[in-house]
N, C-alpha and C positions, 0 to 999 in steps of 0.2 A: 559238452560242446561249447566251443566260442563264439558268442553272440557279433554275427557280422557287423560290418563298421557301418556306421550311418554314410549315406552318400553325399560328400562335400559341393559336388557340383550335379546339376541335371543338360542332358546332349537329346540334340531333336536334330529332328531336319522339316527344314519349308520344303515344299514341293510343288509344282503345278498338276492336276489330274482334272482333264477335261473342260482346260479351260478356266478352272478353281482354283484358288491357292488353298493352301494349308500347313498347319503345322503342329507335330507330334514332338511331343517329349518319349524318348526312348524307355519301356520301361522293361527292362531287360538287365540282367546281371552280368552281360557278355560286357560291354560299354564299361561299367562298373570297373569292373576288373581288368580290361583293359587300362582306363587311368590308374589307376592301383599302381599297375605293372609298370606305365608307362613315367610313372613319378620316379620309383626304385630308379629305372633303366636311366632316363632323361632328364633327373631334377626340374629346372625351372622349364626346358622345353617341352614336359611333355604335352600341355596343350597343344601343342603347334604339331607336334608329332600325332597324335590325335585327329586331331582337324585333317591334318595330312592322309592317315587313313581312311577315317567314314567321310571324312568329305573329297578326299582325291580317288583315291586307289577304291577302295569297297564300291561305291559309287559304277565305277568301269566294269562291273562284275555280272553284270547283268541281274540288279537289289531287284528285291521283292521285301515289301514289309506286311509280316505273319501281323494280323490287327486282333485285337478283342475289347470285351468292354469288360467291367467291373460291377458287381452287383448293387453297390450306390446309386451308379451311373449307367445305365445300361444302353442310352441311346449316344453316347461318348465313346468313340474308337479311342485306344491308345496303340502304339507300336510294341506291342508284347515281344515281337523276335525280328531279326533279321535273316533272309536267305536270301543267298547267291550263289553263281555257279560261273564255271571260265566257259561257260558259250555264251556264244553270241549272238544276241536278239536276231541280228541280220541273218546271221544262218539259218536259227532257230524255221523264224518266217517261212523260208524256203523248202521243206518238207512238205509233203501231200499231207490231205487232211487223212486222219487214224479214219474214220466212219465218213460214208459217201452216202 
């Protein structure tokens, strides 16, 4: 097998959650390989194409980030994954609760 490429740059996102800021370095292979792709496809844009993604579009998806720690570090969340879906928080909301 061929030993993966070292990762040239590191992608996070700031967030606010309850008031708090925060910010996670992504560490996930999806992101990864997206730049990858988006060098082939893009050359010198693919930052911007990038950015364009997890910061425009993905964003609007209704994100969730899958968190964990590391056994170094175990009181340290890092962003392990990202999940999204095309609903929409607002509709979501609007269902009765499953258990009354």
């Amino acid at each position: 097998m061929k030993p993966l490429e070292k990762p040239e740059l590191a992608f996070g996102y700031r967030y606010t959650s309850s008031g708090n800021s925060h910010s996670h370095i992504i560490h996930d292979w999806e992101v990864q390989e997206a730049h990858r792709q988006y060098k082939r496809r893009y050359g010198d844009q693919a930052i911007d194409k990038l950015v364009g993604e997890y910061g425009g579009h993905i964003p609007t998806r209704n994100l969730h980030f899958i968190m964990g720690t590391m056994a170094a570090h175990p009181r340290t969340f890092i962003v392990i994954g990202l999940l999204r879906s095309g609903f929409d928080p607002a509709e979501l909301a609007k269902q009765s609760d499953l258990f009354r």
